[in-house]
LOVOTOR-665821 format. One record per residue: x, y, z of N, C-alpha, C in turn; residue in three letters. Coordinates in Angstrom, 3 decimals, padded with zeros to 6 digits. Each point is the difference from the previous one (the first is absolute). Example, Ala and Ser with C-alpha at 12.3 -4.5 7.8 and 13.67 -1.06 7.14 Angstrom:
# LOVOTOR-665821
013.190,-005.690,007.800,-000.890,001.190,000.000,000.900,001.200,000.000,ALA
-000.350,001.050,-000.720,000.820,001.190,000.060,-000.770,001.090,000.730,SER
***
This chain:
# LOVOTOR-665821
000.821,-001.194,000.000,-000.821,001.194,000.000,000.866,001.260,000.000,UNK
001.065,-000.269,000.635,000.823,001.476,000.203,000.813,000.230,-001.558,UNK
000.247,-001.274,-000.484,000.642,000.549,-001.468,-001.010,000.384,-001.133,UNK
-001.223,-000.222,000.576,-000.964,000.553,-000.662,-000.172,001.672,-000.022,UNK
-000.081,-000.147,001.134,-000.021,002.147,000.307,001.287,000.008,-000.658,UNK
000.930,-000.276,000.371,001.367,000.679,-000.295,000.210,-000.066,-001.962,UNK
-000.620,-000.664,-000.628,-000.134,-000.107,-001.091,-000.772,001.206,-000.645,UNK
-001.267,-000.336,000.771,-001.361,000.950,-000.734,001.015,001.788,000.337,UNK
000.296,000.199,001.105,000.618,001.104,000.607,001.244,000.578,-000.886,UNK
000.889,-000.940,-000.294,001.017,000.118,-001.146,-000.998,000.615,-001.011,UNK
-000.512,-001.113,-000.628,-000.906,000.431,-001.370,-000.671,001.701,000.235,UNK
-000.851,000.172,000.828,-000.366,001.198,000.251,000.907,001.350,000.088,UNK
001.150,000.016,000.677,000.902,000.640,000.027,000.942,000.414,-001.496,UNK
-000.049,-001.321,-000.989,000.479,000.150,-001.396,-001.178,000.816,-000.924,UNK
-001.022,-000.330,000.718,-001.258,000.737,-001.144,-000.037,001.375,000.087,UNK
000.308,000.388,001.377,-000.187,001.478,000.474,000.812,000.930,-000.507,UNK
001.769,-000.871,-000.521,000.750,000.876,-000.302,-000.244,000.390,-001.773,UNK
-000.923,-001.074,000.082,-000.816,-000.032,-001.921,-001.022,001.011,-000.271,UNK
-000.077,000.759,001.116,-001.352,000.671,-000.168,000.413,001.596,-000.363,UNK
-000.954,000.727,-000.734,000.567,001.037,-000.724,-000.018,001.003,001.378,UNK
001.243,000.943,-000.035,000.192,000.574,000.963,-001.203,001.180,000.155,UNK
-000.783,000.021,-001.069,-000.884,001.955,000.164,-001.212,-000.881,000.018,UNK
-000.470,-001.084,001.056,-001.370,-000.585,000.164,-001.190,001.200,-000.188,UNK
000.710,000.645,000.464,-001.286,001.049,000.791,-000.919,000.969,-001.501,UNK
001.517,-000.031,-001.217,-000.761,000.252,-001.020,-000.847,-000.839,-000.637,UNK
000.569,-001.320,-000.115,-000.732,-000.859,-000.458,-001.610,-000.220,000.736,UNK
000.138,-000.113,001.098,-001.589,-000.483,000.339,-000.844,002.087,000.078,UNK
000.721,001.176,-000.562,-001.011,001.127,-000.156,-000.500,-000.402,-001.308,UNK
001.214,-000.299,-001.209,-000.142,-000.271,-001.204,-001.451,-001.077,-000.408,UNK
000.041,-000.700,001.327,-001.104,-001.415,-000.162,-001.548,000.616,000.415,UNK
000.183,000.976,000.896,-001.132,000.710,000.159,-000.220,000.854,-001.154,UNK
000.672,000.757,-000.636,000.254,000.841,-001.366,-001.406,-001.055,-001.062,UNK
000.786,-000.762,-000.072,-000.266,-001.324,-000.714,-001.640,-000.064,000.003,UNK
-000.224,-000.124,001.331,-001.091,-000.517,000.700,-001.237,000.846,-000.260,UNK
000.374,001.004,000.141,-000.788,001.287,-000.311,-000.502,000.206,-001.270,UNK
001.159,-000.215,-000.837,-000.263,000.025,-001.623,-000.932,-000.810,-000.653,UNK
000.109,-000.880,000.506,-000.900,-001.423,-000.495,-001.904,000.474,000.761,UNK
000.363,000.427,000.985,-001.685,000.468,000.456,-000.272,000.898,-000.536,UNK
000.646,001.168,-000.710,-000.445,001.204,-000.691,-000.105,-000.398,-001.499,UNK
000.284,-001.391,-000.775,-000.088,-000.386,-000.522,-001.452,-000.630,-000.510,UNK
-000.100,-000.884,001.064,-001.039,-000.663,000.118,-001.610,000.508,001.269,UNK
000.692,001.620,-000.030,-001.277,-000.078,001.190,-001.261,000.645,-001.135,UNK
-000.813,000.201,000.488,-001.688,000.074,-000.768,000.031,001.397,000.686,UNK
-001.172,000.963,-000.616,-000.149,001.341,000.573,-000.866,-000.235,001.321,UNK
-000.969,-001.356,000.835,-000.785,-000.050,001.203,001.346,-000.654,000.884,UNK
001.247,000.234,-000.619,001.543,-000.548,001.280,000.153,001.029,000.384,UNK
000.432,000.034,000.942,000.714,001.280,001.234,001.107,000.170,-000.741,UNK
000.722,000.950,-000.413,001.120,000.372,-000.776,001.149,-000.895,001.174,UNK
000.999,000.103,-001.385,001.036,-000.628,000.305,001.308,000.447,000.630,UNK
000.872,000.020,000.725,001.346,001.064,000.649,001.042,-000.026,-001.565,UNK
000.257,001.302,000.403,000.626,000.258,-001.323,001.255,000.637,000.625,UNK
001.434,-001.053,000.221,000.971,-000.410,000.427,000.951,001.129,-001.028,UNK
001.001,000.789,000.992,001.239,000.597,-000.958,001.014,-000.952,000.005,UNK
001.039,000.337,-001.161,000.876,-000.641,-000.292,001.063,000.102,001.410,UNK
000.513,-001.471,000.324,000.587,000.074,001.003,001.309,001.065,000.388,UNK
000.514,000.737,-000.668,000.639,000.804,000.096,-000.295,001.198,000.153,UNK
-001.268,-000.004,-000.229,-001.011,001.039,000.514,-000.298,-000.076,001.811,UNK
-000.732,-000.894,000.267,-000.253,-000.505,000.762,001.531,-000.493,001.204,UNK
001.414,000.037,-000.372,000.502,-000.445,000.878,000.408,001.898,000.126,UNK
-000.031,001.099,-000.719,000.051,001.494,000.265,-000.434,000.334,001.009,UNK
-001.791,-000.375,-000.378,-001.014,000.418,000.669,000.339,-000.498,001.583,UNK
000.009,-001.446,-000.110,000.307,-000.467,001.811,001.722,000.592,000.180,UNK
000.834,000.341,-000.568,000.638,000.642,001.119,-000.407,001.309,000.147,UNK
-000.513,000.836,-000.906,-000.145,001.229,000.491,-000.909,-000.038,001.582,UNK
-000.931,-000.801,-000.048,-000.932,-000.046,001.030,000.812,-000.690,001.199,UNK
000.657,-000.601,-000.424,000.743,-000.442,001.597,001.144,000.893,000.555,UNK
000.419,001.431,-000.625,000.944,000.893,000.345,-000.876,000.862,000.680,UNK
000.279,000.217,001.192,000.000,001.135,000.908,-000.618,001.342,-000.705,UNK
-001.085,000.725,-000.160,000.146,001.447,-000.298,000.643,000.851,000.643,UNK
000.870,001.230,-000.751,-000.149,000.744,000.445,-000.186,000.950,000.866,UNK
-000.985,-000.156,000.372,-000.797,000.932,001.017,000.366,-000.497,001.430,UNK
-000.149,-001.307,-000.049,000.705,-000.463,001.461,000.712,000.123,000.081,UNK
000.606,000.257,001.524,000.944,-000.087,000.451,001.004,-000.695,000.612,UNK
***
């Protein structure tokens, strides 16, 4: 049983270093994605769909909002 974990654990540890380092674009990109396909396919009685900026937009936008204004002190 223990060379079992220690196997699966190896394996896991080799996959992780396989994994693309900018995750965080990839799964906005998948929402991007996600969005497109419902504005695609939604009917005019659907609740409109989120209409996602390009992630480089969007990684602007969240730092500007996570910097301090100004005004504080």
């Amino acid at each position: 049983m223990l060379e079992r974990r220690a196997t699966l654990l190896i394996a896991f540890l080799c996959l992780a270093g396989c994994a693309d380092l900018n995750w965080q674009r990839a799964l906005y990109e998948g929402q991007r994605s996600t969005a497109e396909q419902c504005r695609q396919a939604a009917r005019a009685s659907d609740p409109p769909c989120p209409k996602l900026p390009a992630y480089d937009q969007y990684e602007k936008e969240r730092a500007s909002a996570s910097k301090p204004s100004a005004a504080q002190p």
